[in-house]
DOZA-550549 format. One record per residue (C-alpha): residue in one letter; x, y, z. Coordinates in nm, 2 decimals. Last residue first. Layout:
<pts>
(pt 'A' (X Y Z))
...
</pts>
This chain:
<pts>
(pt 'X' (-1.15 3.60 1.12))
(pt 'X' (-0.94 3.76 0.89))
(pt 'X' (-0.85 3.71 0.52))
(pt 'X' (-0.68 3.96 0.32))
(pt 'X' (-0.59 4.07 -0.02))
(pt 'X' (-0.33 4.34 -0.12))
(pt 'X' (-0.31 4.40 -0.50))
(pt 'X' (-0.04 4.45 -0.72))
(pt 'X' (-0.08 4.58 -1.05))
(pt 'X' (0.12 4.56 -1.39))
(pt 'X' (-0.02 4.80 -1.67))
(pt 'X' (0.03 4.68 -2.02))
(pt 'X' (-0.06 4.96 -2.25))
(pt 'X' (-0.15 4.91 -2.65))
(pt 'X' (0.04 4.93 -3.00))
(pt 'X' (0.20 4.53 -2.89))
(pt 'X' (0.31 4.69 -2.51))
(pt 'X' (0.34 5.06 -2.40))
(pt 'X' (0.39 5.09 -2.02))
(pt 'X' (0.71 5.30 -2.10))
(pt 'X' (0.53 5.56 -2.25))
(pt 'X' (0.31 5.61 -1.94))
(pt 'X' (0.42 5.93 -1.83))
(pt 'X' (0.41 6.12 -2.16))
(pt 'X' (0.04 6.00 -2.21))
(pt 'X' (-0.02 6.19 -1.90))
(pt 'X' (0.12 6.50 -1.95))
(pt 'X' (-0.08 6.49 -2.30))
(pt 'X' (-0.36 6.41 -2.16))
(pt 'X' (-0.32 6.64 -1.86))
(pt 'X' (-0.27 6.93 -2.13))
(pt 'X' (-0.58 6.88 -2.26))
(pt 'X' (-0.77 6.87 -1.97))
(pt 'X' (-0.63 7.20 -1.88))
(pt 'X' (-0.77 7.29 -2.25))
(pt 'X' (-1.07 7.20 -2.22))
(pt 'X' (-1.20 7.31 -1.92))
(pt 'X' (-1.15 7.05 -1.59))
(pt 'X' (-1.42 6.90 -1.42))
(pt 'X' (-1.41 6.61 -1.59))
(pt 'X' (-1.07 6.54 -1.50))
(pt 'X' (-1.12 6.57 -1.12))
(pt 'X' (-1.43 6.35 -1.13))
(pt 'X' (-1.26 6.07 -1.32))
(pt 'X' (-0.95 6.09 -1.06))
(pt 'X' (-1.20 6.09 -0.75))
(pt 'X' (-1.37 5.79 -0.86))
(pt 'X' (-1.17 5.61 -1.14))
(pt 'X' (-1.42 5.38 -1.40))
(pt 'X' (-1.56 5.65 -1.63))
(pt 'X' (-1.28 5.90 -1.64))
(pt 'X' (-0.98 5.69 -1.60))
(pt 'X' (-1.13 5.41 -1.80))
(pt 'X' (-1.18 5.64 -2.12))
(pt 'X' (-0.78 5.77 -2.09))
(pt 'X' (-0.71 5.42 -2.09))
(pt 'X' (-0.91 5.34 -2.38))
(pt 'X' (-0.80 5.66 -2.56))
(pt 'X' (-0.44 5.58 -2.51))
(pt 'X' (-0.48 5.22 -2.71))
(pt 'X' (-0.59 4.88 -2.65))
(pt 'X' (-0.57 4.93 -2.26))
(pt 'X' (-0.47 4.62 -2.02))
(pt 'X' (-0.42 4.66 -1.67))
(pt 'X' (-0.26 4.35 -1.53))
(pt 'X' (-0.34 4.21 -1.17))
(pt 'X' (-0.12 4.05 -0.94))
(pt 'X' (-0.25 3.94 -0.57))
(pt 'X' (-0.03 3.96 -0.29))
(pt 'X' (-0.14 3.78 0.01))
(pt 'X' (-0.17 3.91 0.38))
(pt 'X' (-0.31 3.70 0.68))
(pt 'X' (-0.54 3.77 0.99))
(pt 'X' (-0.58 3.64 1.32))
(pt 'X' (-0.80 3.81 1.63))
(pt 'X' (-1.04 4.07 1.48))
(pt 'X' (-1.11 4.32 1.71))
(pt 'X' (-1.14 4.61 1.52))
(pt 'X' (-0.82 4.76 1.66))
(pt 'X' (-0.65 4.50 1.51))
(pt 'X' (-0.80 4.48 1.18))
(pt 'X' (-0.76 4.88 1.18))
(pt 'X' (-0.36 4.88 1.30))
(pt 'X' (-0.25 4.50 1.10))
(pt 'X' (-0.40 4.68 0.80))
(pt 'X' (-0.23 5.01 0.85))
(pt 'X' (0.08 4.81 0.94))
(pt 'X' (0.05 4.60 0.64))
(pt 'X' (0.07 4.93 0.40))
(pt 'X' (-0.13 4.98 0.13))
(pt 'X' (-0.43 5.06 0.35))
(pt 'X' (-0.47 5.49 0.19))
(pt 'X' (-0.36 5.40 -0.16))
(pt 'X' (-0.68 5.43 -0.38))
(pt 'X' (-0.77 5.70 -0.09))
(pt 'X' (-0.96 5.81 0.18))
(pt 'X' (-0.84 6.07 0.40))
(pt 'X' (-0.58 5.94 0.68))
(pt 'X' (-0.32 6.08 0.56))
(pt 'X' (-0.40 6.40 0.32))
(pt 'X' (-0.35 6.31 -0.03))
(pt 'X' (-0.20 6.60 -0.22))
(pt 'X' (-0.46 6.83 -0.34))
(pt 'X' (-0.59 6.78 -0.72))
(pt 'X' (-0.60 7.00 -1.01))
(pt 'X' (-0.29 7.14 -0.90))
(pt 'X' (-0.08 7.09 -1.20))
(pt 'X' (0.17 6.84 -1.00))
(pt 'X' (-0.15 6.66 -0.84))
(pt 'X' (-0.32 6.60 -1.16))
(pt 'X' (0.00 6.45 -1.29))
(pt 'X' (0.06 6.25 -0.99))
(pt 'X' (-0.29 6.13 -0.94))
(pt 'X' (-0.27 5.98 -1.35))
(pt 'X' (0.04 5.83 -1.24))
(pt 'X' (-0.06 5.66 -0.96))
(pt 'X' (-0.35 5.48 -1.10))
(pt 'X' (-0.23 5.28 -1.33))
(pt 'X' (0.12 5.30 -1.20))
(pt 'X' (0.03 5.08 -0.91))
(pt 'X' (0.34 4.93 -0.77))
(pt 'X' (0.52 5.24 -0.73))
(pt 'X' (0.18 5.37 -0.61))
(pt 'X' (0.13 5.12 -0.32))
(pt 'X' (-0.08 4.82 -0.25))
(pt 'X' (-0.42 4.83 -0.33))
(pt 'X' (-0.69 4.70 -0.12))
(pt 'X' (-0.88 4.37 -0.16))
(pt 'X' (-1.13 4.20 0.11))
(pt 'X' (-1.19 3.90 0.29))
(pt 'X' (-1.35 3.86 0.59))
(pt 'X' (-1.49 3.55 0.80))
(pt 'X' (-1.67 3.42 1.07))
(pt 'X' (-1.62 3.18 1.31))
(pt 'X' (-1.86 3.32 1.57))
(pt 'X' (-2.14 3.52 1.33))
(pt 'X' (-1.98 3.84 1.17))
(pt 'X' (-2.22 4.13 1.18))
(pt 'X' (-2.06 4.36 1.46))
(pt 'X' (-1.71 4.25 1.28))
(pt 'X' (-1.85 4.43 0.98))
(pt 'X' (-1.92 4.74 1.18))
(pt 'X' (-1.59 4.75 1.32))
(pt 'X' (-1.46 4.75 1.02))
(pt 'X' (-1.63 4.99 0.90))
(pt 'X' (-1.57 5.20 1.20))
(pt 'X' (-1.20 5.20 1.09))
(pt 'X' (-1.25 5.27 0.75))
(pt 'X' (-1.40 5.58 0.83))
(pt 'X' (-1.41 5.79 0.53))
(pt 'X' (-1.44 5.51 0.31))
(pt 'X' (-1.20 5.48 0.01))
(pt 'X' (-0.96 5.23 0.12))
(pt 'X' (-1.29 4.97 0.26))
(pt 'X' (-1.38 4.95 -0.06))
(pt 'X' (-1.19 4.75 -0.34))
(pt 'X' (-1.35 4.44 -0.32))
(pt 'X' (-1.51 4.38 0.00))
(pt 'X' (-1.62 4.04 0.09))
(pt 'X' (-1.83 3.95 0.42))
(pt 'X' (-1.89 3.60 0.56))
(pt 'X' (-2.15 3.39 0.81))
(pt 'X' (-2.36 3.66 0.84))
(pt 'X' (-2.62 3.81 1.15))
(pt 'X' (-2.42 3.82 1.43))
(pt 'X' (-2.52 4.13 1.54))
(pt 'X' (-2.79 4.28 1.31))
(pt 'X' (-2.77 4.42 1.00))
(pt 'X' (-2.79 4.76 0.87))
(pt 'X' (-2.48 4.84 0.83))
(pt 'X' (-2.34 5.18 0.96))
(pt 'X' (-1.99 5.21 0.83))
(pt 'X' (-2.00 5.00 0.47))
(pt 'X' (-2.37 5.20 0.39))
(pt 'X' (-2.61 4.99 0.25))
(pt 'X' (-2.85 4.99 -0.06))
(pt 'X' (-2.94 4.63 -0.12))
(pt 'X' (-2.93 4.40 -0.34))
(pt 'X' (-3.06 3.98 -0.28))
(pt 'X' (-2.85 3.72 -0.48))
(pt 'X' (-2.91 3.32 -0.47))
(pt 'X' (-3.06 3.37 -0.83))
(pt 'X' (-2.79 3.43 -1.05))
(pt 'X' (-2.88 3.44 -1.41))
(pt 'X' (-2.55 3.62 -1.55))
(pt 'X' (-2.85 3.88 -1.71))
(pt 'X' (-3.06 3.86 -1.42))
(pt 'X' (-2.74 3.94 -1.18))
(pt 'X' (-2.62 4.18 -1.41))
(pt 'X' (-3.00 4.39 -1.36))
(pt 'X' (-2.95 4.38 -0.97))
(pt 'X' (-2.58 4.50 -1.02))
(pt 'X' (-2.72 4.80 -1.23))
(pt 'X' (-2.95 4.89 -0.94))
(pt 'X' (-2.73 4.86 -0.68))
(pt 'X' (-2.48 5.05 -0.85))
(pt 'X' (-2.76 5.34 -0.91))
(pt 'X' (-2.80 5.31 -0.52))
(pt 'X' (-2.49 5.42 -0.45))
(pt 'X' (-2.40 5.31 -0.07))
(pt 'X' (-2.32 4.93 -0.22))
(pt 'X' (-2.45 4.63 -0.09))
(pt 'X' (-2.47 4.24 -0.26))
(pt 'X' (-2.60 3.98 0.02))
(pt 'X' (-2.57 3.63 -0.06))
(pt 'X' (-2.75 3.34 0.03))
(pt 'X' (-2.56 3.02 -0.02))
(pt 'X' (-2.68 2.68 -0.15))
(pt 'X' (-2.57 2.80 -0.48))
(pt 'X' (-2.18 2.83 -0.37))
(pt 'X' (-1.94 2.86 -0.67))
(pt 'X' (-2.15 3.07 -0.84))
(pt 'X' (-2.33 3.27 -0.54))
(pt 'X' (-1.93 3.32 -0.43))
(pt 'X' (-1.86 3.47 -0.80))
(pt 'X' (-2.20 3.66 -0.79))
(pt 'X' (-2.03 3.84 -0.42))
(pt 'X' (-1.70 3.94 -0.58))
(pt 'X' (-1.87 4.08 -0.91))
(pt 'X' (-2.14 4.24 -0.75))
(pt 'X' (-2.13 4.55 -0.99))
(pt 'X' (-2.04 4.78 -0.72))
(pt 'X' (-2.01 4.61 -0.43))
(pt 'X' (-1.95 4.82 -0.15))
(pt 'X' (-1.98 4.56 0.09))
(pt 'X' (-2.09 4.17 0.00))
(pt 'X' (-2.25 3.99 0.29))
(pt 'X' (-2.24 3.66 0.28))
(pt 'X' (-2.50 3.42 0.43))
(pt 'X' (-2.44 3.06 0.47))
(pt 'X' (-2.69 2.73 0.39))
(pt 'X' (-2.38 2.59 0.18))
(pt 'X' (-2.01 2.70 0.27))
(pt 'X' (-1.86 3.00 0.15))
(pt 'X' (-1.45 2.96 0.11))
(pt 'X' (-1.35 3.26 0.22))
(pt 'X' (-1.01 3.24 0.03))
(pt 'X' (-1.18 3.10 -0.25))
(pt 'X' (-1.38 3.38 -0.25))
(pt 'X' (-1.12 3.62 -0.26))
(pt 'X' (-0.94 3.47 -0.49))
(pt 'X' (-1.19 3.45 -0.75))
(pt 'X' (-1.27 3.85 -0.69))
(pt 'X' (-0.92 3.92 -0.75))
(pt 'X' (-0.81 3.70 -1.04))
(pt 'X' (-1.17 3.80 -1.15))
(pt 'X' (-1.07 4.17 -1.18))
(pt 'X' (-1.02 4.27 -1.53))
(pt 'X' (-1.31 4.01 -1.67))
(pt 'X' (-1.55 4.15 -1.45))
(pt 'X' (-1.47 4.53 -1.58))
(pt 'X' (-1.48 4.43 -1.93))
(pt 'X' (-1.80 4.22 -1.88))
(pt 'X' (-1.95 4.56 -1.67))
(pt 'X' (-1.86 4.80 -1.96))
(pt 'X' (-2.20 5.04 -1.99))
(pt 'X' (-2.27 4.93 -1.58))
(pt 'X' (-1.95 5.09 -1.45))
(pt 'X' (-1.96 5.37 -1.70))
(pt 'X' (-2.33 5.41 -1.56))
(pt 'X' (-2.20 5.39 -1.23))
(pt 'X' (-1.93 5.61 -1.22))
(pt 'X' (-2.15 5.94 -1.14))
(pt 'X' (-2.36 5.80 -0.90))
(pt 'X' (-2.02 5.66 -0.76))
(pt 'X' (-1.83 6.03 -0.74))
(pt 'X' (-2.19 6.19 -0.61))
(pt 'X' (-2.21 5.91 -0.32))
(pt 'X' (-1.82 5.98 -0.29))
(pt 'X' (-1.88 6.37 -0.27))
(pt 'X' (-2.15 6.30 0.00))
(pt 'X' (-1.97 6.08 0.24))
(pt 'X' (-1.69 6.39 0.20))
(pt 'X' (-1.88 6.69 0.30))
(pt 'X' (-2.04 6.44 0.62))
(pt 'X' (-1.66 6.38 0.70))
(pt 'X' (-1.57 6.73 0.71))
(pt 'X' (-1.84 6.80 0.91))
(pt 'X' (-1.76 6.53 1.19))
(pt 'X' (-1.42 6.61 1.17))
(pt 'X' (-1.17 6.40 0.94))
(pt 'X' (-0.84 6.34 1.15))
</pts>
């Protein structure tokens, strides 16, 4: 259980983790888009925006997931949040440059929304709810704001053996003790893999029916330096751990690392299989 303290300490390494991504974020946003459009395309079809609705967008990042639903639904109004406001700002400049005017950005926290009750039609959530500190209370939030017959879908990763991308890199920082062991409960790429920690906080939220899809997605690096790049500039608490290291720890994580993922190598690159977790509930 994360005390009150502890999960204060926390909220504020993640806002310094994301004020520190975002510029990497921003610097390689069509790379980024590109990566995770299978995801961000099926969430929106599977929430299926209808014209004259508002849809929130939660811990947005770039906005990818809610400027795909402003694409495919102009008539909509759409509502892109993230807690880092340097995200907000970079998603508000790739909305000028994609020319998406159904858009409004605005700094929000995913566990005390600033919304009234009943207030949106839909809410997407690529990638965030895992790495809150009370994903529970999120949730509940964003049912708060759901209008009768709303919806949600989001994205969370399923688990490390099916996510080498990321679990490797954790294992290797882990093993030299540059990082602690995951704690359950705390935050974490991998902390909703499981369907009965989704079924648990969708349930306890109050949301009545809800189904699970598996969504592929494939890592692709051109070479060890591009995925050693991505893990610092793009990976939250990974990123933050290997900058922090001196030189030559962060040398011998590299080479740990590269050792790791030999047998990911594909045409003088790495090609890394992913599985995400997507969910609708109403």
């Amino acid at each position: 259980m994360i005390t009150a303290v502890g999960a204060s300490d926390l909220r504020r390494t993640l806002y310094e983790t994301w004020e520190t991504m975002a510029p990497g974020w921003d610097e390689r946003r069509e790379w980024l888009r590109e990566l995770s459009r299978p995801v961000a395309e099926h969430l929106v079809s599977r929430l299926a925006p209808q014209p004259g609705e508002t849809i929130l967008e939660l811990a947005a990042g770039l906005g990818d997931a809610g400027f795909e639903a402003a694409r495919r639904c102009p008539d909509c109004h759409v509502v892109v949040t993230d807690f880092s406001p340097s995200m907000v700002d970079a998603a508000r400049r790739r909305a000028e440059e994609l020319g998406i005017e159904n858009a409004e950005f605005r700094v929000m926290d995913g566990e005390r929304l600033e919304r009234a009750d009943a207030s949106v039609d839909g809410v997407l959530c690529r990638w965030g709810y895992m790495l809150m500190p009370d994903p529970a209370a999120a949730l509940v939030e964003t049912r708060r704001v759901l209008r009768e017959g709303g919806r949600l879908a989001f994205s969370v990763w399923a688990g490390p053996e099916r996510n080498p991308f990321a679990a490797r890199p954790a294992r290797v920082l882990v093993e030299r003790g540059h990082l602690p062991p995951p704690a359950p409960g705390a935050p974490g790429i991998f902390s909703m893999a499981s369907r009965e920690r989704i079924d648990d906080l969708l349930r306890g939220a109050g949301f009545a029916e809800w189904e699970v899809e598996e969504v592929p997605v494939t890592w692709s690096f051109a070479s060890f330096d591009e995925y050693w790049r991505y893990l610092i500039e793009f990976v939250g608490a990974i990123g933050m751990a290997i900058r922090a290291l001196p030189d030559d720890a962060r040398d011998s994580v590299r080479e740990a690392l590269e050792e790791s993922v030999a047998d990911l190598r594909a045409n003088g690159g790495y090609t890394m299989p992913s599985v995400c977790l997507d969910v609708l509930a109403r």
